[in-house]
N, C-alpha and C positions, 0 to 999 in steps of 0.2 A: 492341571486342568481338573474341574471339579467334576463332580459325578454327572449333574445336573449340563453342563456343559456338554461333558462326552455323550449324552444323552441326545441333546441336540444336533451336536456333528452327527452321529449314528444315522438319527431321523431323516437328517438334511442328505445324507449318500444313498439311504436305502430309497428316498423318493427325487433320486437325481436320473436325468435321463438319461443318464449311461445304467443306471441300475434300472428302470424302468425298460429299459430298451433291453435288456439280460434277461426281465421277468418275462418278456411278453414272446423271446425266442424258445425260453424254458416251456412257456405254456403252447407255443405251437408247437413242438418237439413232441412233447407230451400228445397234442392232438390229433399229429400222424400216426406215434403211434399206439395211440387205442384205437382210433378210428381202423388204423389198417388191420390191426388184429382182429375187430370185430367181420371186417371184410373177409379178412384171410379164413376164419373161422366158418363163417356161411361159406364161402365159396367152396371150401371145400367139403362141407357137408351135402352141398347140392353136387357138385361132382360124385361124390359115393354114394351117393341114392342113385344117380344117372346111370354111375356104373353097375350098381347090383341090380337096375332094373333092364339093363343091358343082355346083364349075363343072365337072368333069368327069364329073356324076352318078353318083359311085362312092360315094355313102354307105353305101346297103347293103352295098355288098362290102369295101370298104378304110379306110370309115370306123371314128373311135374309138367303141369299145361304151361304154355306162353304166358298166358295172364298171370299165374300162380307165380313163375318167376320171376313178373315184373315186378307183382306186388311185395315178394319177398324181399328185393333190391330200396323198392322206394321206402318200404319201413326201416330197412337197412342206414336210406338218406336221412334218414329223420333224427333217429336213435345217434349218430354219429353228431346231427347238427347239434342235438342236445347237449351230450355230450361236453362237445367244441365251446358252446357259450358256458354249461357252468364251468366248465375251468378254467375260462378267463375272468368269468366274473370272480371264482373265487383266486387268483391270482391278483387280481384288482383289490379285492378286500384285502388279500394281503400285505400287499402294498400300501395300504388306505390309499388308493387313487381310485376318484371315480370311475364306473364302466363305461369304453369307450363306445358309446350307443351310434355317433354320429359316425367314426369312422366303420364300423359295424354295417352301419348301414349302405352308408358309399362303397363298399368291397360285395354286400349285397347285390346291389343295383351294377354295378359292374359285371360279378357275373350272371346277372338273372338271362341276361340275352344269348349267354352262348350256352350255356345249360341249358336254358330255356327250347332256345331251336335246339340242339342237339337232342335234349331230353324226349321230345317228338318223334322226331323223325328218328331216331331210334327206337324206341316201341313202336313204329308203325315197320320198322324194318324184323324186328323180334317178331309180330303178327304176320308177316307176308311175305316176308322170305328168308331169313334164318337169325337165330339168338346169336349166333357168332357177331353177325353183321352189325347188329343190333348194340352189340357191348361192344365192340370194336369204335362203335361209332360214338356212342360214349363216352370214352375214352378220351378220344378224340377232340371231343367238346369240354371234358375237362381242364387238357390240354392245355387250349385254346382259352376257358374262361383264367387259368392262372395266368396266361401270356398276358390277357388285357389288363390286370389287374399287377399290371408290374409296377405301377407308380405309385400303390400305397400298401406293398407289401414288400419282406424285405428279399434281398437278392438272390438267397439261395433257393426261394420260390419261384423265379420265374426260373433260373437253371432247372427247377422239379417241374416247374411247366414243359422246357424244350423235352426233356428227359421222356413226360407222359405222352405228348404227343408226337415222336417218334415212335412212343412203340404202341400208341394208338395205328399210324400210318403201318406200321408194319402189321398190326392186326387183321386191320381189314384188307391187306392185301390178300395176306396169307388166307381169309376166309373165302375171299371171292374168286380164288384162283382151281383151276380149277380144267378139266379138259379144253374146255373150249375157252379156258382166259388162263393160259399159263401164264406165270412172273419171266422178266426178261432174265435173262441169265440163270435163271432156277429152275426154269418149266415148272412142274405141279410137284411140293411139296407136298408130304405123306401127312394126310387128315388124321382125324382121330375117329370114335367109332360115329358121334355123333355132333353135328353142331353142337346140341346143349352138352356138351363134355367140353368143345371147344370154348364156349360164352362162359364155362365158370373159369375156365383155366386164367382164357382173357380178363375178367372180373380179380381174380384172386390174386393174379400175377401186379395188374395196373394198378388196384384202390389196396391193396393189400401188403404185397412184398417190397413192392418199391417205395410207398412210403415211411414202410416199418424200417428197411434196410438205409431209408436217408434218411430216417431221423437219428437214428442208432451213430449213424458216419458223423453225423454232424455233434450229436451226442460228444462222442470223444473228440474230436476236432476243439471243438471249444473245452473240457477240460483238458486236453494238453496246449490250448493257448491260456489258460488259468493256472497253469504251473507252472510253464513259463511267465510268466506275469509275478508270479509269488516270488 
């Protein structure tokens, strides 16, 4: 086989949809986790402010507002989404396959609605009655928006969906429980000192560890089905 040949075959496997279908698991792997690190990283810097304003009883004064830590979450959103598209555009470049704008967009619009209302009615819950409940419920809707989006993502995403929304459900149990609303069989589970200790824990644990820890699993899962394969 000539150079120019093997040149060809190479080209033809690197843009085959089994190879294509390799780059685009690579590149969400990747996007859990930076994403979740960046998550894990804020969450828990807003937990040790929480705490040392705890233990120096400066909440009222120096502590972070409700607004203050929505805003810091939704720039969180952003940064993340950034993130997310350039490293599939540049995973696309690498490939030479165009960027997938259309499906991009339909995974979008899929979850604009459960984000969307969750996204709400969670800041109005962070405003009026506790940052746990708030991020609990979040969660929740994340959840929720990977479940709808299981038809054009691939399947160990919507497992990451059951996964988030379970322990979205057990968030907000655990937040709203309480004297007068014990859990069946648990009664009232030991709080922490303050909701917003609780909303990063929730934050840092849901958008942060779990997706760092399932990209990682799945990380080696697929190379040792690429050793086995070799």
């Amino acid at each position: 086989m000539t150079r120019k040949a093997e040149g060809r075959e190479a080209h033809g496997t690197a843009g085959s949809p089994q190879a294509r279908g390799s780059a685009h698991l690579v590149a969400l792997r990747l996007a859990l986790l930076g994403g979740g690190s960046l998550v894990l990283i804020l969450s828990s810097v807003l937990f040790l402010r929480e705490m040392s304003d705890l233990d120096k009883a400066t909440v009222a004064t120096t502590g972070i507002s409700e607004i203050a830590w929505v805003i810091c979450w939704l720039v969180a959103v952003v940064l993340v989404g950034i993130y997310s598209i350039l490293l599939v555009k540049h995973k696309r470049r690498s490939d030479e396959t165009p960027f997938p704008f259309e499906d991009l967009k339909n995974i979008l619009i899929t979850f604009a609605v459960p984000m969307g209302i969750g996204g709400i009615l969670g800041f109005l819950l962070v405003i009026f009655l506790t940052a746990a409940m708030g991020a609990a419920l979040w969660v929740i809707s994340f959840g929720i928006a990977l479940l709808a989006a299981s038809r054009r993502v691939p399947r160990f995403v919507t497992r990451l969906g059951w996964v988030v929304l379970s322990v979205g459900v057990t968030a907000i149990a655990y937040s709203w429980s309480d004297g007068t609303h014990p859990l069946p069989l648990v009664g009232v589970p030991e709080h922490l000192e303050s909701p917003m200790l609780e909303a990063n824990l929730i934050m840092g644990v849901s958008f942060g560890l779990i997706p760092i820890c399932y990209s990682v699993f799945f990380m080696k899962a697929c190379g040792r089905l690429r050793n086995t394969r070799g």
